[in-house]
Structure formats: structure tokens, C-alpha cells
N, C-alpha and C positions, 0 to 999 in steps of 0.2 A: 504493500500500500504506500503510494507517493502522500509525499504533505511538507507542514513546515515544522520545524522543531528550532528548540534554541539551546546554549548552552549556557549556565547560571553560576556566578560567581556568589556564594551564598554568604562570603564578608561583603564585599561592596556593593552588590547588586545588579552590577554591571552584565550584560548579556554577549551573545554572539547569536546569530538569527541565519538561519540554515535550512533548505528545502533537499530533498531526495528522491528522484523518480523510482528508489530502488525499495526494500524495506529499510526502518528506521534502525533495528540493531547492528545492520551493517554500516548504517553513517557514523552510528556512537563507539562501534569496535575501531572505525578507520580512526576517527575523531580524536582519541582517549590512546591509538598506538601510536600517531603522528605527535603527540603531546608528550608523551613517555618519553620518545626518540627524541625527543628537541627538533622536530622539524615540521612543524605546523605551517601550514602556507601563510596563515594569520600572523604573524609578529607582537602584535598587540595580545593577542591571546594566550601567544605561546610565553611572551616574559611574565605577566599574572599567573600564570601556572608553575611554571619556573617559581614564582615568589612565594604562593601561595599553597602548591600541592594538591594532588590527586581529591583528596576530602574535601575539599571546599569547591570543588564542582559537579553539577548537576544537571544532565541529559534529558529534558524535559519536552514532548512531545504538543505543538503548541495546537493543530489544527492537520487535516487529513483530506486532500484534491484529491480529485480526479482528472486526468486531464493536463496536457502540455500547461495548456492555456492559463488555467486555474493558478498554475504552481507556482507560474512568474508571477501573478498578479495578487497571490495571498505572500509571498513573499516579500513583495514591494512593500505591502500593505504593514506586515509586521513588522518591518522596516524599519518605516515613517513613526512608531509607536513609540519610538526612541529619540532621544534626544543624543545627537554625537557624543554626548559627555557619558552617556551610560550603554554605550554598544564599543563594542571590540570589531564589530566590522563599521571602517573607516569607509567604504566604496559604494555606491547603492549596487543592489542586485541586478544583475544583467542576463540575457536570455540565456535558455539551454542549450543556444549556438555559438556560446561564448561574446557574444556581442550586446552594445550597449541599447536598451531603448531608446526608440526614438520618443518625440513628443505627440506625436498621433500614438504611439502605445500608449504612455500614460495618459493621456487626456481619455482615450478608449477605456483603461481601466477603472480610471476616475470616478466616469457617468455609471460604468458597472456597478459599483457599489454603491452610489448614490442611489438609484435604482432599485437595487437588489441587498439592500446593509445584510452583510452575512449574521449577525445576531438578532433581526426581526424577529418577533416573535419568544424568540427563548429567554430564559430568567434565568440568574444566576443565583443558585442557593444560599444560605445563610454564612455557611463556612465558607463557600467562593469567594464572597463577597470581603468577609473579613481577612480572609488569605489576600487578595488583590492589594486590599486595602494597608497589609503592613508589609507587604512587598515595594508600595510606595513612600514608606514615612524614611525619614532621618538620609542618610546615607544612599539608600535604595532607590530615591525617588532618581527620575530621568533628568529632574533639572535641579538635584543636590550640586551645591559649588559653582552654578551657571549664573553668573551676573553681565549688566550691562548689553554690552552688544550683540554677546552671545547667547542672550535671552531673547525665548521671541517673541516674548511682551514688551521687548524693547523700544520704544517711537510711540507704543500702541495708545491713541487715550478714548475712554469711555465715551459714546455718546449721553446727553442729557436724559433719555428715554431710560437707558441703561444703568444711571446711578439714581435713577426716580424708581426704576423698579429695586436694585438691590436694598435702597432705603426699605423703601416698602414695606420687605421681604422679614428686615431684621426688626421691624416695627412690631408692639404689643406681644404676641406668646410666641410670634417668628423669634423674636430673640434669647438666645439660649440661655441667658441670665435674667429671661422674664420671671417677675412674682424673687426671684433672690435680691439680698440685700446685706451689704457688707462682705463679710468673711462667707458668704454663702454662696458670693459668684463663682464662676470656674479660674478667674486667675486671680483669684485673692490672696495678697501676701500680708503676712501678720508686719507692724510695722511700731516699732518705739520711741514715744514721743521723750526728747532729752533736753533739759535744761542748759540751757547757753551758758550759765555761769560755772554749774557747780559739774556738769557732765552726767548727771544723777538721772536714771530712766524713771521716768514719773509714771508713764503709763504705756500699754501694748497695746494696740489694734488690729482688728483681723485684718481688716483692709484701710487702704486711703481714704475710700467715700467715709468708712465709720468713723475714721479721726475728723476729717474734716467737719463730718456732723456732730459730734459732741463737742468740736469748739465752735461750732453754729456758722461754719462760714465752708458751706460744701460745694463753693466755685472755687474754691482751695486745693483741691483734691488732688489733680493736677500737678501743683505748685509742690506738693508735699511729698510725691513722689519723685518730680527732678530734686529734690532738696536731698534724700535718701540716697539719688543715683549720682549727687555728688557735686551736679548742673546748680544748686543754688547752697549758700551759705548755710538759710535757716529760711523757714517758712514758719505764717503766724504764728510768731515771736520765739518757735524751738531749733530747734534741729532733730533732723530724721535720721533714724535708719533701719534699714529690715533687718527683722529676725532672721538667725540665721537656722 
């Protein structure tokens, strides 16, 4: 059975994205003896493995064509899912003739998917979902370390329809810290208010809104956290700093 498979760097996250018109345990035997030998056609792939060892790689079967056609074009497709910072293939995919698409291929495979989106219809279980889900966080994600212009939110700005609806969105029980208050929200840090003279911790707060409201001035809040993070001397009349 042809398809796509990828290989899984399971410290950094980092992939390699691979199709096979043959069966898959022959690409993984070739894969895994080219990698042992030190002579991987990948470079990129072959020094992380070098660095990092046999164990910390994983053969993982992404998706299953039929079909010349299919193979370049779910290839391409898992490709694109990557950001250059988290793939070990530096090259896009090119045909099974050795040559590169042209731009009527990809524009043709484009409308195909638009058309046709390969996961219509199907739901992703519970543990899929969570599994995707921390395959993306920290280190893993495709655009860990990707700043500026190498970001491709880079240039990009919201239209006014678009930051009326995200408002919206995080508006009343949208908001993930709706109905919480103080040390109840999700980034609340406990914070100690200290006397300017004597250095003496007078009082703890779970968060900055709750300090600011028991000395009555919760447009402070703000203020009390740069004071904490170092950006200001002393705020309403103390000095901050987080618990640690």
C-alpha cells in the first residue's frame, strides 16, 4: 500500500515527510539502515540522529493513496503543514519522475483539495485531538523559535471586521476568566505588597487586580505588575514583587 509517512524526532518535534509507492516497512527498514550507516541522502536528518540516537525516532504512518497522482499531491500537502523550522526536508516534494512541479501542478492540486478537503466529514477522537494538541505546544510546535520575517504573520494586520469579531468572541462567558476574580483567573500570580522604607512584606495577593482593589485604585493593576517586573520603582506608594 503507497501513502505518506513521516519520521518524528520525539525531543524537538521536528519531522521528515516521506511518501512510498512500495509498502511502508520497506521505506522504514531503508530509512533506519541509511541512518545507522551514516549515509542518509537527508543531511539535516542524518546529523539529528547522529546527535540524538536511534530512540528518539519514530516511523509514523501519516495517511495511505492510491494512485500516482494522489501520492505527489498528499505529499505536497503534508509538506506545507510545516513550517521550514520544524521539517528536516529543506526541498519541496517533486514528482515520481524525479522532477520539479510545475505551477499548473500545484494550482491543479490546490483546487483539489479545496474541492475535495481530505478530512470532510470525519472527527477526530478525544485522545487524537489531545495527542495533536501536545505535539504542538513548547518546542514541538512548527513555529517554536520563528520570529520576524520568518514568521508568516509577519507584515500580516487584522482587518477591523476581524478584531470586532475576536473582541466579541472573548466578550461575557467567551472569556475564559468569565465569573473568576482575582487569584481565580488562569494567570494569576500571588504578588507582595513591601514597604518602601523598612523593606517589610505587609501583605500577599493572589493577583494584581486583588491588590489593586483592596487599595481601591484597580486602574493600578497594570502599574503594579510593571513595578514587580522591575519597569517601575514603586507603585501606589509600595513596591512589588511576586511570590516566588
Amino acid at each position: 500500500m503507497s501513502g505518506i509517512y513521516r519520521i518524528v524526532n520525539k525531543t524537538n518535534g521536528k519531522v521528515y515527510i516521506g511518501s512510498t509507492n512500495r509498502n511502508f516497512s520497506y521505506r522504514k527498514s531503508s530509512h533506519f539502515c541509511e541512518l545507522r550507516d551514516n549515509r542518509h541522502g537527508n543531511s539535516h536528518l542524518q546529523r539529528s540522529y547522529n546527535k540524538y540516537g536511534k530512540e528518539d525516532f519514530v516511523f509514523e504512518i501519516v495517511e495511505k493513496c492510491k494512485g500516482e497522482d494522489a501520492l505527489v499531491e498528499r505529499e505536497l500537502y503534508w509538506y506545507n503543514q510545516y513550517h521550514k523550522s520544524q521539517r528536516y526536508n529543506q526541498k519541496e516534494p517533486t514528482s515520481r519522475f524525479g522532477g520539479r512541479m510545475s505551477r499548473e501542478t500545484k494550482e491543479k492540486i490546490r483546487q483539489s483539495m479545496l474541492e475535495n478537503p481530505p478530512f470532510k466529514g470525519r472527527k477526530h477522537t478525544k485522545e487524537s485531538k489531545e495527542q495533536m494538541s501536545n505535539s504542538k505546544k513548547g518546542t514541538k510546535s512548527k513555529l517554536f523559535g520563528v520570529f520576524g520575517k520568518d514568521h508568516p504573520s509577519y507584515g500580516s494586520k487584522r482587518t477591523e471586521e476581524e478584531k470586532r469579531a475576536m473582541s466579541e468572541r472573548r466578550m461575557g462567558e467567551g472569556n475564559s476568566n468569565y465569573g473568576r476574580r482575582g487569584q481565580e483567573t488562569k494567570n494569576a500570580k500571588a504578588i507582595n505588597q513591601i514597604d518602601m522604607k523598612t523593606g517589610e512584606v505587609l501583605s500577599t495577593y493572589g493577583s494584581v487586580v486583588e491588590a489593586a482593589e483592596a487599595l481601591g485604585k484597580r486602574n493600578k493593576s497594570a502599574n503594579i505588575g510593571r513595578c514587580a517586573n522591575g519597569k517601575y520603582k514603586h507603585s501606589c506608594g509600595y513596591k512589588w514583587e511576586w511570590c516566588n
